[in-house]
C-alpha positions in Angstrom: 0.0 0.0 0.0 1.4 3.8 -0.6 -0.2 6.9 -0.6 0.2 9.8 -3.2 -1.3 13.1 -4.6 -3.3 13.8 -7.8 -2.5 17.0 -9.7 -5.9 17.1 -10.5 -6.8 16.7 -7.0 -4.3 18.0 -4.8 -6.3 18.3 -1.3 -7.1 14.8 -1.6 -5.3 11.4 -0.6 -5.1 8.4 -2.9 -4.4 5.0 -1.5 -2.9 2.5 -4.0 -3.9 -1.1 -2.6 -3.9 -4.9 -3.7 -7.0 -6.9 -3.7 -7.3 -10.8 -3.1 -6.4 -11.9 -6.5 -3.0 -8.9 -6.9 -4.8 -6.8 -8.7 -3.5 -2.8 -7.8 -6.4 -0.1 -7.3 -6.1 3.4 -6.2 -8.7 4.9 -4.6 -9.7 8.6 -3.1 -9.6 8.9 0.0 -9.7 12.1 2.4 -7.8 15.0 2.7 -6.3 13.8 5.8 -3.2 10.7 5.1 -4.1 9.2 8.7 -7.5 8.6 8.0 -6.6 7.9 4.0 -3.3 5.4 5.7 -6.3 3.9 7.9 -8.5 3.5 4.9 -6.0 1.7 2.9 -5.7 -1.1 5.8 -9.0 -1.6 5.9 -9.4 -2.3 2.4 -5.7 -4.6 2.6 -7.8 -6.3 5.8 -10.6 -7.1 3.8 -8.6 -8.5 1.0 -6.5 -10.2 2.8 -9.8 -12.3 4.7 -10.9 -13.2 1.7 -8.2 -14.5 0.2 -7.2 -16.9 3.3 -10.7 -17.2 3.1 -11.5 -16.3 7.0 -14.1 -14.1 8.3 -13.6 -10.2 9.1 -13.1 -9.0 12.6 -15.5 -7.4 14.3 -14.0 -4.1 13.6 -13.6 -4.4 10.5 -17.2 -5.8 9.7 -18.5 -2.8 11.4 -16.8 -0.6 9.4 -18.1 -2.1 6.4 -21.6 -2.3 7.7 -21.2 1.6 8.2 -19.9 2.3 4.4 -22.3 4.3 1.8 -24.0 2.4 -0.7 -22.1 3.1 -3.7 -18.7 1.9 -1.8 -20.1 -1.2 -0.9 -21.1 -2.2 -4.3 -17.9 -1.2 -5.2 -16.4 -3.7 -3.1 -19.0 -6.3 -4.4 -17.7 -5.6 -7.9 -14.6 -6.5 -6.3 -15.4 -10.2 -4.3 -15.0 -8.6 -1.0 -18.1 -8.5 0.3 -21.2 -6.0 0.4 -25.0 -5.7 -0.5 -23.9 -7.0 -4.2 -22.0 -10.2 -2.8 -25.7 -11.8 -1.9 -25.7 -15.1 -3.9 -26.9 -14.7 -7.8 -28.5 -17.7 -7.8 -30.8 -16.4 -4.9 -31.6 -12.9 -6.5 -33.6 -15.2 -9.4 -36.3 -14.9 -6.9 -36.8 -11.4 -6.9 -36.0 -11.3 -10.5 -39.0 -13.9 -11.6 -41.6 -11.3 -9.4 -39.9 -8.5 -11.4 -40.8 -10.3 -14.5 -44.4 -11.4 -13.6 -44.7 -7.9 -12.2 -44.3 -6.7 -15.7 -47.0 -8.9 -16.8 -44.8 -11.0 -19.5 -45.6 -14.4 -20.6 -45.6 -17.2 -18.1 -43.3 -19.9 -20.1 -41.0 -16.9 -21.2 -40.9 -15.8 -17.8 -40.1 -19.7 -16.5 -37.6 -20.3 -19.2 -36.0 -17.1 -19.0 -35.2 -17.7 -15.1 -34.3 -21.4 -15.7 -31.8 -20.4 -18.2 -30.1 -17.5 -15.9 -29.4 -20.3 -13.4 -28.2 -22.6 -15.5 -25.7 -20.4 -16.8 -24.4 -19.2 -13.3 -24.5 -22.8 -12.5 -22.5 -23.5 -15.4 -20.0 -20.6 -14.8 -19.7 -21.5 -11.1 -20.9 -18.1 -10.0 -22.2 -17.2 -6.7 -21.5 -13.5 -6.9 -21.2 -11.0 -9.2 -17.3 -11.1 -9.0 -17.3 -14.7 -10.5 -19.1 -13.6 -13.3 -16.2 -13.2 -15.9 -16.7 -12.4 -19.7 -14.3 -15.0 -20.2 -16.0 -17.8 -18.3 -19.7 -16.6 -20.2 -17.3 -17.2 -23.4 -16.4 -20.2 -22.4 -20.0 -21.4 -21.6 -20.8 -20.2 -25.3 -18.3 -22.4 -26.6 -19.8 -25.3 -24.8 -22.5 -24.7 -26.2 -21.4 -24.7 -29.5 -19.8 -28.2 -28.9 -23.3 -29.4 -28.1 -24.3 -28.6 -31.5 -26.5 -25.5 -30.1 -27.3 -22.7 -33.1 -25.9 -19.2 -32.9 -29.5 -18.2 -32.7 -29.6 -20.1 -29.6 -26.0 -19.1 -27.6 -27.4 -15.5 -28.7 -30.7 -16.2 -26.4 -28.7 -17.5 -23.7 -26.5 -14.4 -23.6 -29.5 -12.1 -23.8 -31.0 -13.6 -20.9 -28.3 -13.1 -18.9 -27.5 -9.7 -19.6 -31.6 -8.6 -18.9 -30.5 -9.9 -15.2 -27.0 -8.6 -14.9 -28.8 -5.0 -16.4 -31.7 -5.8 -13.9 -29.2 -5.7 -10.8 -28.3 -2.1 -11.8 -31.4 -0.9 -12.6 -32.1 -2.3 -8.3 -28.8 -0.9 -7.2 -27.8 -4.2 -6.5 -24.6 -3.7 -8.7 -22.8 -1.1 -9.9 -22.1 -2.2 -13.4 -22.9 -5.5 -15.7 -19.6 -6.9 -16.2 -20.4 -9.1 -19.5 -22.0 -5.8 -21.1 -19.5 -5.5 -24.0 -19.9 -9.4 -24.5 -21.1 -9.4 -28.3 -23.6 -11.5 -29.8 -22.6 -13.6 -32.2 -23.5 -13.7 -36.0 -26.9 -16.2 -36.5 -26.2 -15.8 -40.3 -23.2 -17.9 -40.7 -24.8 -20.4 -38.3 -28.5 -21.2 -39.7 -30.0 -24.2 -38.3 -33.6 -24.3 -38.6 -34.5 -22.1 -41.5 -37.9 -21.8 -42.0 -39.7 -22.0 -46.1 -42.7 -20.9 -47.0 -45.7 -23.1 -48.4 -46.9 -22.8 -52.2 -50.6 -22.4 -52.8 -50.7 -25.8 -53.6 -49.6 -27.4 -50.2 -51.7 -24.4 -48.4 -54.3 -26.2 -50.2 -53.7 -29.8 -49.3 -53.1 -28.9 -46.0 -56.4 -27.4 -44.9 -58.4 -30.1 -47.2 -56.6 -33.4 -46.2 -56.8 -32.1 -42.3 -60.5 -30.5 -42.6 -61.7 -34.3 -43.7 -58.8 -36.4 -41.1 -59.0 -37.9 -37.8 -58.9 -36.7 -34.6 -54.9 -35.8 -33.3 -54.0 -34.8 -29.7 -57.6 -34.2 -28.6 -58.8 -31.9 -31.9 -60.7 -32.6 -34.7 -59.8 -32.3 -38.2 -61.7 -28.9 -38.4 -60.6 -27.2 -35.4 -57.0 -28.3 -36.6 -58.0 -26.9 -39.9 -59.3 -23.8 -38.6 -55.5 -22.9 -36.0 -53.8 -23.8 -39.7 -56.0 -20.9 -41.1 -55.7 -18.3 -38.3 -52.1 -18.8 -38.6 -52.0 -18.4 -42.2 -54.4 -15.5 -42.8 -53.3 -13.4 -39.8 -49.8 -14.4 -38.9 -50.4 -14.7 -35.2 -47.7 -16.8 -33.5 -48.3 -20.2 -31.7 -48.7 -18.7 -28.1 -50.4 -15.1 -29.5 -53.0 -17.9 -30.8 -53.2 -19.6 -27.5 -53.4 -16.1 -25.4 -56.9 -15.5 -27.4 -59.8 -15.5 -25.9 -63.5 -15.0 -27.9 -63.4 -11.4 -26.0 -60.8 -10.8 -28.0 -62.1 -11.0 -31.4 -64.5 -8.9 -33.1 -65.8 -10.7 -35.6 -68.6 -8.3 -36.7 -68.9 -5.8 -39.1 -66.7 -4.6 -41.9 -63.5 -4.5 -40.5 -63.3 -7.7 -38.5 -59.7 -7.8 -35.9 -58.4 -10.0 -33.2 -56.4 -8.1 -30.6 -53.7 -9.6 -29.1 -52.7 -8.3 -25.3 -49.6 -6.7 -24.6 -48.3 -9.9 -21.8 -48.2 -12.1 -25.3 -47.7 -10.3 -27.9 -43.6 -10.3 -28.8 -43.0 -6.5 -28.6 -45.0 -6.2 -25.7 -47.5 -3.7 -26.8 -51.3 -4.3 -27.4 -51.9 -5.2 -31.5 -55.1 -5.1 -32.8 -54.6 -7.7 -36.5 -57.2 -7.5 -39.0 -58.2 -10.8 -40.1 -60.5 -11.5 -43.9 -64.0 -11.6 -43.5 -64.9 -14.6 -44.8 -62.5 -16.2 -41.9 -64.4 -13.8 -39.8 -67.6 -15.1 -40.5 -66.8 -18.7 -40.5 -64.9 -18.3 -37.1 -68.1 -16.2 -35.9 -70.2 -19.0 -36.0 -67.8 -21.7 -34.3 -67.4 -19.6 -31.1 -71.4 -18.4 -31.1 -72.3 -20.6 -28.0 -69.1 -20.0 -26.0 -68.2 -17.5 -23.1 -66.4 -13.9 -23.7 -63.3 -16.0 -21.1 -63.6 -19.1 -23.3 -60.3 -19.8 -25.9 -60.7 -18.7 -29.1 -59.4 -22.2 -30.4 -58.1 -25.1 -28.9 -54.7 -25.8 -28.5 -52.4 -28.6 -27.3 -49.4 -28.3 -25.6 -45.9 -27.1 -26.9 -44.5 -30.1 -28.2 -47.6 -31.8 -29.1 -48.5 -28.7 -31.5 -44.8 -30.0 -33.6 -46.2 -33.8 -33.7 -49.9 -32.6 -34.7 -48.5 -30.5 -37.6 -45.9 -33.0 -38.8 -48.6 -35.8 -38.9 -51.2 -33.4 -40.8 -48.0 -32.4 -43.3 -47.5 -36.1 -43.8 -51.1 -37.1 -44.6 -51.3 -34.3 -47.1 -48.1 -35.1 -48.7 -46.1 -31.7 -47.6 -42.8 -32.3 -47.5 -41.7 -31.1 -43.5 -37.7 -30.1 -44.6 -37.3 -29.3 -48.1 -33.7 -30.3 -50.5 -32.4 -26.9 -49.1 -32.7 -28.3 -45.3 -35.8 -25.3 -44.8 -38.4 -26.6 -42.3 -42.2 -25.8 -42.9 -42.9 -26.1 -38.8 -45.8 -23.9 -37.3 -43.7 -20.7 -37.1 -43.3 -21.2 -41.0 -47.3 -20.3 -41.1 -46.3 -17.2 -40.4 -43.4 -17.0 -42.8 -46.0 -17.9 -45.4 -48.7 -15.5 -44.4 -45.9 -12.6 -44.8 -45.0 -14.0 -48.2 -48.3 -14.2 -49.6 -48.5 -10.6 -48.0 -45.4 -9.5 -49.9 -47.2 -10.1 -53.4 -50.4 -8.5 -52.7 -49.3 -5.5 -50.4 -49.0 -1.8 -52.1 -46.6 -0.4 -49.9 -43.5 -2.2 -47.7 -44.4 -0.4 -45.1 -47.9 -1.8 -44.9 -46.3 -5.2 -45.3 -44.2 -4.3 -41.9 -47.2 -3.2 -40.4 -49.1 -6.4 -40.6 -45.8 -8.5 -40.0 -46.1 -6.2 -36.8 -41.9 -5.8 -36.9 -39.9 -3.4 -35.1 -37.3 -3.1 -38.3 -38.1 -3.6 -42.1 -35.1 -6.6 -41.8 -37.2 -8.5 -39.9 -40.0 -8.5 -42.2 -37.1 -9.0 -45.0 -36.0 -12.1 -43.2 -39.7 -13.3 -43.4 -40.7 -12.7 -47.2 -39.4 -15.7 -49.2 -40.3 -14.1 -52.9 -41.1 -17.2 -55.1 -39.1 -17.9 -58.2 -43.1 -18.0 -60.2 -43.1 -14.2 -59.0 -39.6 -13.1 -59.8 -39.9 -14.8 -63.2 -42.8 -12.3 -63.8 -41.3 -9.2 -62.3 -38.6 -9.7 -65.1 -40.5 -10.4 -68.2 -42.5 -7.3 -67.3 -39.3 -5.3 -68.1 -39.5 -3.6 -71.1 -37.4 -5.3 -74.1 -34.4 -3.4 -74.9 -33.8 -3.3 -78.3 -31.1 -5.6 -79.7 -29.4 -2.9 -82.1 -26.1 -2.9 -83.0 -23.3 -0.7 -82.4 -23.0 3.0 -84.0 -19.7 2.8 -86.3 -17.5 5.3 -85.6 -16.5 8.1 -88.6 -12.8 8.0 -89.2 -10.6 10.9 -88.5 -9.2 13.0 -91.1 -5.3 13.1 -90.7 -4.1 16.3 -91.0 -1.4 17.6 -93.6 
């Protein structure tokens, strides 16, 4: 430990001091050097108890008990101790209320939660000091050799930076130590791509499951009619299982379901407009049931991929194309934004009715078919096919 002066600062004390793992730090500390000297033992003290791993003396506990705030999460930052050094794992609790306080979606609220412990888990981190970028790095890489997509690491580093953010926001820390920790690039790492269906399968689909058997607990017309809502309104699989018949109105000219800000993805109310004929039809399915009743039936999660697999299969839709593209339930929605793309007068409207933040999104989405781009270039007009003007020779000059 040594004491010195700051140009900048020259009524004040700094203490240059080791902590528990040699790194040096200088701090301010008065304009006295007795009570600077005396602050710079404290902090060796300190250091030193965690690094034998004892406890503080009484003294010395007091006198941390007696810091301001902003010191002590300093020293949590650190690994020695204060507000900050309570146990990550044990914060989660707080965190879930803070998350159902905000009225999100229950399974993104679960998963989100189970993931954040996972990964402290993982990185063996009890406190904010053991939370390293390297170790999240190496958890990343892990993951990679567990054949995880990019897509996926990506949503595993998101959710632990929303709870690392979250401690700030609580003045539970004073900074979120993996916050320059970049994301990595989902484009050279595809692994479920998504296609969109022709005309012809959109066909086959709703007529070979309209006339099927039951599968998971729904007949062959309510499956007909989810496939239908998902096609002509580009809901996703929860938004359709957050509706309730309060939630459409299915009168009048301009027929809309509105989906409530807890489920929809940017977590804002949207009201989607939906064709009338579908209107009408879905009108008269729900007639009889209550305003709380769902709008239609769902099964659960990873029944929904079996149920549409099954009702591809029967109608002779191929489930992964020759290009490895998947046509899962979230590829509904692909399809409803391409069929969108053809018929829509403006990109913004598309973007509207994709409900995107960004027009890339709704770029990602569009898959223009090679029928369509063949027509957008015959209807060029022909250039003619003339032939060069010759050039004049020059006149050489006497």
């Amino acid at each position: 430990m040594r004491l010195l002066r700051d140009s900048k600062s020259p009524n004040v004390w700094y203490v240059e001091w080791r902590d528990h793992r040699g790194n040096r730090h200088r701090w301010a500390g008065f304009a006295d050097r007795r009570s600077t000297e005396a602050l710079g033992h404290r902090l060796e003290t300190l250091a030193r108890c965690v690094l034998i791993g004892c406890k503080p003396d009484s003294d010395t506990a007091d006198w941390l008990a007696g810091l301001p705030f902003r010191t002590t999460q300093r020293l949590a930052a650190l690994g020695l101790g204060g507000r900050a050094e309570a146990d990550l794992v044990a914060q989660l609790v707080d965190y879930r209320r803070a998350l159902e306080a905000r009225e999100l979606s229950p399974v993104h609220v679960s998963w989100t939660v189970a993931t954040v412990e996972k990964m402290l888990t993982a990185i063996k981190a009890s406190t904010l000091a053991d939370v390293t970028p390297a170790r999240v790095v190496a958890y990343l890489a892990q993951l990679r050799e567990k054949r995880r997509s990019a897509a996926t690491r990506n949503r595993h580093l998101k959710a632990l930076k929303a709870y690392l953010n979250w401690l700030v926001r609580e003045e539970r820390s004073v900074a979120n130590p993996i916050a320059h920790v970049a994301a990595l690039n989902e484009e050279t790492d595809r692994r479920h791509d998504r296609r969109a269906l022709s005309e012809a399968e959109i066909s086959a689909l709703l007529a070979t499951t309209a006339s099927g058997p039951d599968r998971f607990g729904l007949s062959g017309s309510d499956r007909a009619m989810l496939y239908r809502l998902a096609l002509e309104t580009g809901l996703r699989l929860n938004e359709l299982r957050s509706l309730r018949v309060c939630d459409a109105e299915l009168g009048g000219d301009q027929p809309c379901l509105t989906v409530r800000a807890a489920f929809s993805k940017r977590r804002r109310m949207d009201r989607q407009p939906i064709p009338l004929v579908l209107a009408r039809e879905l009108a008269e399915r729900v007639a009889d049931r209550l305003p709380a009743a769902p709008l239609v039936a769902l099964p659960r999660q990873y029944q929904v991929i079996k149920m549409l697999r099954a009702d591809l299969a029967a109608a002779a839709v191929e489930y992964e194309d020759a290009s490895g593209r998947f046509a899962d339930f979230h590829a509904l929605r692909h399809t409803y934004i391409t069929r969108l793309s053809l018929v829509a007068d403006s990109f913004a409207t598309l973007q509207a009715l994709a409900r995107h933040s960004t027009p890339v999104l709704t770029a990602r989405y569009s898959h223009p078919r090679l029928s369509s781009l063949r027509s957008a270039v015959e209807s060029l007009t022909p250039l003619a096919a003339g032939h060069p003007a010759k050039r004049k020779p020059r006149r050489r000059s006497k």
